[in-house]
Structures are given as C-alpha cells and as structure tokens.
N, C-alpha and C positions, 0 to 999 in steps of 0.2 A: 331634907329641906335646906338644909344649911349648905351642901353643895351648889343648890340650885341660884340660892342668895347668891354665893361664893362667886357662881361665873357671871351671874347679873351684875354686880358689884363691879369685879373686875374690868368689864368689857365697856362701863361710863367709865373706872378707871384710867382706862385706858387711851379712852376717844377724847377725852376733854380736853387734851393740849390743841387737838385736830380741828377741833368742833368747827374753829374759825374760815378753815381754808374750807368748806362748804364741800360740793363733787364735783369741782371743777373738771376731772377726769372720767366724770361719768357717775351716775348715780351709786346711792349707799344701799346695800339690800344687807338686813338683817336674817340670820339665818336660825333657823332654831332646831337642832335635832331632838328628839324624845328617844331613849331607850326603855322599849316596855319588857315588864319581867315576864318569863315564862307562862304560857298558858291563860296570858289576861290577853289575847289581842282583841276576843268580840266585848269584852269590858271596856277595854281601853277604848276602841272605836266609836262604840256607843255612848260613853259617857265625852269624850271628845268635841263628838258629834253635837252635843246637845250644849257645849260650851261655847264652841265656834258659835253656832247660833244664836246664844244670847249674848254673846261679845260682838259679832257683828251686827245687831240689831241696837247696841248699845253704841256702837263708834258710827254707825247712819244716822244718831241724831248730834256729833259732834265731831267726825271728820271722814274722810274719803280715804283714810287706810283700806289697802288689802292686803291678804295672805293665801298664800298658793303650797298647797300642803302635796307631798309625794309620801306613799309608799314603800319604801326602801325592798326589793323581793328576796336579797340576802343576807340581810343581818334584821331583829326585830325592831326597827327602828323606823320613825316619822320624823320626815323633814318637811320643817315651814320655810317659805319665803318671803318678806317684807319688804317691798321696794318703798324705799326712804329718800328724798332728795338730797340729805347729806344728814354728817354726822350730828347735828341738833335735834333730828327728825329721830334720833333712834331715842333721847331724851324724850321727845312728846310721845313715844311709843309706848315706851314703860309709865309714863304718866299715864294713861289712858287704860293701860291694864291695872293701876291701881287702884282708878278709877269705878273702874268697871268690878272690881274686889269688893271695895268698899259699899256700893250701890248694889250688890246682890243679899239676898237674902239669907237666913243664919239656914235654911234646910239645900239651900242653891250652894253654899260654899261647904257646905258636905257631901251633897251627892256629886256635885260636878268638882272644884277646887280641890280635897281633901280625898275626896277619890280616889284623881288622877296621879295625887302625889303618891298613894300609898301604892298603885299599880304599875307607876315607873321608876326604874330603876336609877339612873338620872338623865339629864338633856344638857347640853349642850352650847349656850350661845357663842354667835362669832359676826363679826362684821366682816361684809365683802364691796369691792366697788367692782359694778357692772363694768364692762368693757364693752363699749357698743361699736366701736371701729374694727375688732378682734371678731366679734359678733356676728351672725347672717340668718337673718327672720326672714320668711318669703313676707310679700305684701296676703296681709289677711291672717296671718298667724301671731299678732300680737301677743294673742291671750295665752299665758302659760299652759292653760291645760286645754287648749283644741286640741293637743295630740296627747295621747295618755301616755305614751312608751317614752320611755328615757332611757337613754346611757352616760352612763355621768362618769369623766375619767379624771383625777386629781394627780397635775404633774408637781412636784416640789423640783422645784430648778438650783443646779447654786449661784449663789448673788453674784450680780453682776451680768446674768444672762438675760435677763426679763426684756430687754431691748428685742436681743434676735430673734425670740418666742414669742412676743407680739406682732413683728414683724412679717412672720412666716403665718400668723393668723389674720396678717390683715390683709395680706396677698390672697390666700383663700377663700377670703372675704368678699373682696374686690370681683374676683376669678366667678365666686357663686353671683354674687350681683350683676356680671357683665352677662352671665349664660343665661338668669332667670330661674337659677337652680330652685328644684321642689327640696334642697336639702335645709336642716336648720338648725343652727346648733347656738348656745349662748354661753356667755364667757365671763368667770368672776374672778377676781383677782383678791386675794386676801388681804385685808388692809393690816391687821395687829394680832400679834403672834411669837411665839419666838421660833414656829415651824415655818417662818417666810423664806424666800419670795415661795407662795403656792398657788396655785391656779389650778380650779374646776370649769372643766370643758363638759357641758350636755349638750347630749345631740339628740331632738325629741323626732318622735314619729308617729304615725297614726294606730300602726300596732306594730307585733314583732316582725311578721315578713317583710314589712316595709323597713325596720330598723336593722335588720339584715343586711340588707342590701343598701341602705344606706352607709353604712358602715364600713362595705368593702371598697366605697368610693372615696374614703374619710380618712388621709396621716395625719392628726394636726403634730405628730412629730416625725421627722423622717428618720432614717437606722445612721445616718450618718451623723445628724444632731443627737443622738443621745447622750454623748456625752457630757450634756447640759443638764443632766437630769441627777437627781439625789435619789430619786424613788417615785415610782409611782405606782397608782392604785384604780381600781376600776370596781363598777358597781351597776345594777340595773333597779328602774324604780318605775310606777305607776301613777300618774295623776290620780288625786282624789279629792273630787270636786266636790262631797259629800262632808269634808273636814276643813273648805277651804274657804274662805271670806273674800269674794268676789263680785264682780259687777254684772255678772250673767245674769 
C-alpha cells in the first residue's frame, strides 16, 4: 500500500510545477500498470472487472473520463490508459477515485479495493503526452480498442535527439496519411522521469496476422539512427474491453 501511495504522491509531485502550461503539445494520458502476483490472474480479472464497473458507473454521473485497459501477453501485468486534457486533469483524476473510495461501501472496499491490493504485487503510475503529429489513426479507428492486438516498442533516446525522432515519425505520418494507409500506430512521449527523453510507439491491429504484416512494413527507427538510442524494449498486449471504462 504504501508504494502504491508512494508513486501516486510522487507523480502530482511532480506535475504541479507543469500543471500551468496545460497540453499545449498534445494531450496528457495517465498511465497506470498493475503487476499481479502469481496465480491470481482469474482473481485479479474478476474482481477488476467488477471495480471498473462501479467506478465507471460512478464517474457517468460526474464526468466523461475514460480508461482503455490492455493486457500485457509477457509479463503478468495490466496497463490502463487515461486520456486527460492536461496536467490539472490528472488532479480531477485522483479526486474522483477518491471519491468514488469514499462513496463505496464498507463489503465493496473489501471485496473489490482491499482485494485488488492484496493480489497485486505493485502498479505503477506515470504521466505521458500524446503526440498526435508523430501519430497515424486511419479515419474510423479512433476508439483504442477497435483493434485488440498491440505491439508496443519503448525507445529511450539520449537527450537532445527527441527533435530528429519526432521528425522521422512525422514523415511516416504524413507518408501513411498521403497513401490512406490501413496501418496505425500511436505515440506517447514521457513527460516526468529521470529515464527521459522515452517514447512508446504502439502499433494496433485487428489481430496477429494482421500485426505481422503490419509490422514488416513498419521502422519507426532506421539501423542507421540507432545511434540515438539508450536502449530499447518491445512487448505484445491485447485490448480488454471487459476492464475498460468506455463509451462503447
């Protein structure tokens, strides 16, 4: 529990200098990973499941948040997504889960709240801002989870490169937009950290054959830029629209 505080705490720590300059560069998306312990995943799911649901039946009578949940296929881990219009928004965020704490009942914040904490091991917050110029949604694929497949790749760049690696994402960008491309991938940029500049590139698809083959059409770094890079990491994950707080 107290880690969980710990990164919460930290991450308004952190944004409140920010809070001011708003997402002039594009919106604020909160991210939230959960690591669940061993051998709990149909506990964790279930009991998840029944949270989202009365958390989002609780923020439909006092605001139009969403959260777009993925399961991660190689580590035991759940990732939420929060799109926030800036950093003030991550404040009404946690107000509204405190809200929603308080407004549950003493058997609801043990079988769902007290639960969940005792079956994950810990989670993660972080703040990201969207990059929608780096970005390329076909038209009709707004909704994060029309496509269930993800590939999600994290470059850590060293400082100072974040220019030419945007740049080389917005040409691609441009490139998918001018041909009409079925490809589509989304771009977050890390906003606070001390593992910065880092960037996660997802590239979603309808399922694996399709993310296949998407993918063999897809550098977002070429072999000759790598030398821009600290380290990077890759990962595969699954919509799940059953954990996730949506307008469907």
């Amino acid at each position: 529990m107290m880690l969980r505080v710990f990164c919460v705490w930290m991450v308004m720590a952190l944004a409140s200098p920010l809070m001011a300059q708003g997402g002039d560069d594009g919106e604020i998306w909160l991210v939230q990973q959960q690591f669940v312990k061993f051998g709990k995943k149909e506990l964790y799911e279930s009991t998840k499941k029944a949270y989202m649901q009365s958390f989002g039946s609780f923020l439909k009578k006092k605001s139009n948040l969403l959260t777009y949940a993925f399961e991660d296929l190689n580590s035991p881990q759940y990732i939420y997504l929060t799109p926030l219009k800036n950093y003030a928004g991550v404040d009404d965020y946690l107000a509204q889960k405190r809200a929603h704490f308080v407004a549950l009942s003493v058997q609801d914040k043990e079988m769902m709240v007290d639960l969940l904490q005792s079956i994950t091991n810990f989670e993660i917050f972080s703040i990201h801002q969207y990059k929608l110029q780096c970005s390329y949604v076909p038209k009709g694929d707004a909704d994060l989870l029309s496509r269930s497949r993800v590939h999600y790749e994290i470059f850590a760049l060293i400082p100072g490169t974040e220019e030419y690696f945007e740049g080389r994402l917005k040409q691609m960008s441009e490139q998918a937009r001018q041909a009409k491309s079925q490809q589509c991938w989304r771009v977050w940029k890390a906003a606070l950290g001390s593992d910065v500049p880092k960037y996660i590139v997802a590239t979603f698809a309808k399922d694996e054959a399709a993310m296949k083959q998407m993918m063999e059409n897809l550098e977002f770094i070429q072999p000759k830029d790598r030398e821009i890079l600290r380290k990077q990491s890759h990962s595969t994950a699954i919509a799940r629209s059953d954990l996730s707080i949506s307008d469907r």
